[in-house]
DOKESE-146445 format. One record per residue (C-alpha): residue number from 1; residue in one letter; x, y, z. Coordinates in nm, 4 decimals, always signed. Each point is the difference from the previous one (the first is absolute). Example, Ala and Ser with C-alpha at 12.3 -4.5 7.8 and 13.67 -1.06 7.14 Angstrom:
2
<r nr="1" rest="A" east="+1.2300" north="-0.4500" up="+0.7800"/>
<r nr="2" rest="S" east="+0.1370" north="+0.3440" up="-0.0660"/>
***
This chain:
89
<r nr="1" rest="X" east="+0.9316" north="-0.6663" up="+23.2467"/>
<r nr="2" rest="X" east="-0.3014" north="+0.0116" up="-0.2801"/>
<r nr="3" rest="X" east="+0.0764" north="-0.2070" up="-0.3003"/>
<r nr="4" rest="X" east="-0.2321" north="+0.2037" up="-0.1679"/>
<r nr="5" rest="X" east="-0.1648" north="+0.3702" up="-0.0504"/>
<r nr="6" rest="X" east="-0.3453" north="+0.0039" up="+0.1587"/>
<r nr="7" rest="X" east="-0.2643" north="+0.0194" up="-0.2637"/>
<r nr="8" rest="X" east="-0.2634" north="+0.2600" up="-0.0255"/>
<r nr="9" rest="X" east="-0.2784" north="-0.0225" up="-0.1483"/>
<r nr="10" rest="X" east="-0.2389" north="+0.3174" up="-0.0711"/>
<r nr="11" rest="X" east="-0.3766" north="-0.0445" up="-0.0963"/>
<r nr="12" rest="X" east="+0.0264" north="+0.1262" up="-0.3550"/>
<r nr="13" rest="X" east="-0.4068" north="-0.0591" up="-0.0719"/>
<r nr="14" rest="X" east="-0.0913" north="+0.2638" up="+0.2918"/>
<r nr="15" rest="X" east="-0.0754" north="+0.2812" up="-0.2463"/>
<r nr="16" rest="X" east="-0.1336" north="-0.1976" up="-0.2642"/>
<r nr="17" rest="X" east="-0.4047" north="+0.0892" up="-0.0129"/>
<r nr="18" rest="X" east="-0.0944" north="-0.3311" up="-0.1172"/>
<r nr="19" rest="X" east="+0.1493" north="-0.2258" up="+0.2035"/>
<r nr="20" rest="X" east="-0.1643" north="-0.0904" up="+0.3413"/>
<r nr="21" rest="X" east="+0.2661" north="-0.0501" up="+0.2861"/>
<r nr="22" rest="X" east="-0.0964" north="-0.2651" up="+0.2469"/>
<r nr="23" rest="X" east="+0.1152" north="+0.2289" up="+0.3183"/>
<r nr="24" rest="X" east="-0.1390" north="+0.2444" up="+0.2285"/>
<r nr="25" rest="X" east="+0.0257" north="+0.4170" up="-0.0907"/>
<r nr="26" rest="X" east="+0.2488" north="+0.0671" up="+0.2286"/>
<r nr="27" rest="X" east="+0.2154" north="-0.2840" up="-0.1720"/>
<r nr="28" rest="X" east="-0.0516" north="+0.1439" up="-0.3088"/>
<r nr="29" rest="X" east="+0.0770" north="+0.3609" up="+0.1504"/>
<r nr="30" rest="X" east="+0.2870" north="-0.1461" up="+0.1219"/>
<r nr="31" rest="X" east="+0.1132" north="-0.1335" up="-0.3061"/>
<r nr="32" rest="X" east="-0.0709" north="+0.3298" up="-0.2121"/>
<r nr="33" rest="X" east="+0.2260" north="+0.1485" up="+0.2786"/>
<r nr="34" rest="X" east="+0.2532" north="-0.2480" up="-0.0726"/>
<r nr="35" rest="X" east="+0.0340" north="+0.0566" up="-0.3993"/>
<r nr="36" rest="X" east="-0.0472" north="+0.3654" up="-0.0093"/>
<r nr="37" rest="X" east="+0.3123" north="-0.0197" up="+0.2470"/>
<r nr="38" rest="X" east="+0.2005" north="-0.2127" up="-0.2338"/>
<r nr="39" rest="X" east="-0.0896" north="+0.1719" up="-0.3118"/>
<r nr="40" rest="X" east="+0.1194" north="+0.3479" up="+0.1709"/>
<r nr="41" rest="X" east="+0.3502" north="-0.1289" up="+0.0919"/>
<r nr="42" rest="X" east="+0.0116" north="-0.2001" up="-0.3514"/>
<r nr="43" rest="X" east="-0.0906" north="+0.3456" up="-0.1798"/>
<r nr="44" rest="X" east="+0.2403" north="+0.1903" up="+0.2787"/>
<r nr="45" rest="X" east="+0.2727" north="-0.1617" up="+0.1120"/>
<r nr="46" rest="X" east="+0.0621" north="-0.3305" up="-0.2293"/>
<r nr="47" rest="X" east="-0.0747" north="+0.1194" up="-0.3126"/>
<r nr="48" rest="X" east="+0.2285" north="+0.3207" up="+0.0178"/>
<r nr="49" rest="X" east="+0.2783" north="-0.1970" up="+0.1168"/>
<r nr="50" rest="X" east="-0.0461" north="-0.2623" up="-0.3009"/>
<r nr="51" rest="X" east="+0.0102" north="+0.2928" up="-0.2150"/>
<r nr="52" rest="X" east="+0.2946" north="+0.1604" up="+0.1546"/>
<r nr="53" rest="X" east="+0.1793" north="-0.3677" up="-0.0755"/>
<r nr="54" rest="X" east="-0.0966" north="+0.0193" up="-0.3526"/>
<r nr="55" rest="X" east="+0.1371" north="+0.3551" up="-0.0543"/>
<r nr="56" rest="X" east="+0.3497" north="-0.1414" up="+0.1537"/>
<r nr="57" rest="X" east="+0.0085" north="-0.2877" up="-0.2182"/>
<r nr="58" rest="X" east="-0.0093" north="-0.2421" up="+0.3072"/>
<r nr="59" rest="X" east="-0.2827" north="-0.1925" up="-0.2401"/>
<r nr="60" rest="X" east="-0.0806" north="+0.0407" up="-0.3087"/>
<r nr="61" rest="X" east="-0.2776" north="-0.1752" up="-0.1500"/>
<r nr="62" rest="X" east="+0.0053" north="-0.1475" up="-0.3710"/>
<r nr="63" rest="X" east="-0.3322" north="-0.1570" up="-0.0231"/>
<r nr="64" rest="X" east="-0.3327" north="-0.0240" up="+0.1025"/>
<r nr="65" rest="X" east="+0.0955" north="-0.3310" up="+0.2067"/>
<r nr="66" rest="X" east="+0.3083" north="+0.1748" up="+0.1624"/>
<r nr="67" rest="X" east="-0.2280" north="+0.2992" up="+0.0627"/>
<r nr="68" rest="X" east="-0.2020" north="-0.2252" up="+0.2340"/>
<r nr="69" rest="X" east="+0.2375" north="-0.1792" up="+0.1105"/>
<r nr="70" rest="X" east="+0.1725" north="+0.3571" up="+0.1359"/>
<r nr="71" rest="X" east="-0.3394" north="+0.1002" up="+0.1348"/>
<r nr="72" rest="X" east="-0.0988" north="-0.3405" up="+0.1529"/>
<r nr="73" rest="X" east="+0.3361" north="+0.0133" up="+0.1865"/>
<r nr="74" rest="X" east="-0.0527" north="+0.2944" up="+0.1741"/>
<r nr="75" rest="X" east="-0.3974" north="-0.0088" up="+0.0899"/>
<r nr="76" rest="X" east="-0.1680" north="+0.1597" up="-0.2364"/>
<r nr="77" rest="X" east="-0.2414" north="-0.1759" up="-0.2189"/>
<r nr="78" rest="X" east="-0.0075" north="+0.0860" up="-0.4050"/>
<r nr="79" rest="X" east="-0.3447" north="+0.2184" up="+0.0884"/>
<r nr="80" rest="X" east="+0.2435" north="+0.2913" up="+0.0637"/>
<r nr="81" rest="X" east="+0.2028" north="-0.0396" up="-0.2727"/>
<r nr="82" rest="X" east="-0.2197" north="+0.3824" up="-0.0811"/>
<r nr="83" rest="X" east="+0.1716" north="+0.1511" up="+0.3195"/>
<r nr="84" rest="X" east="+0.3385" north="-0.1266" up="-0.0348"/>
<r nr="85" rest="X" east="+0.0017" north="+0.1552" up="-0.3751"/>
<r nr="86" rest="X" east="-0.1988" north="+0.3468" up="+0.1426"/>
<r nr="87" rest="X" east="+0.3315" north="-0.0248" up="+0.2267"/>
<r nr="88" rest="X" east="+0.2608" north="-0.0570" up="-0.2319"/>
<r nr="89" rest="X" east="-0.1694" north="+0.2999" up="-0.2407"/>
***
């Protein structure tokens, strides 16, 4: 039985031009991979389904902090607060 959730963790330097990553290419490739993967089903499953929870009423957010909060709680970091709104519109 886990006690707790695995943790992932996702390289969020690897398209950042000015940082230098201390791994190979195909690492890095790897981890590109990995992020463009996770920002598709963010943008295509997870964020639609937040959205379709706001329109029900299910949460509603009064605040910036609860607007996080709401976010935070179902995987999707405050950098696409833009898409959820585009959704919502």
């Amino acid at each position: 039985l886990l006690k707790e959730a695995p943790r992932f963790r996702f390289n969020a330097n690897v398209f950042k031009a000015n940082v230098k990553l201390e791994q190979s290419a195909d690492e890095t490739k790897a981890d590109e991979d990995l992020v463009k993967e996770l920002s598709t089903f963010l943008v295509k499953e997870q964020i639609p389904q937040l959205v379709q929870s706001l329109k029900t009423g299910d949460s509603v957010p009064t605040d910036s902090q609860s607007m996080q909060e709401l976010l935070h709680k179902n995987g999707i970091n405050m950098r696409y607060l833009g898409k959820v709104l585009d959704v919502l519109a």
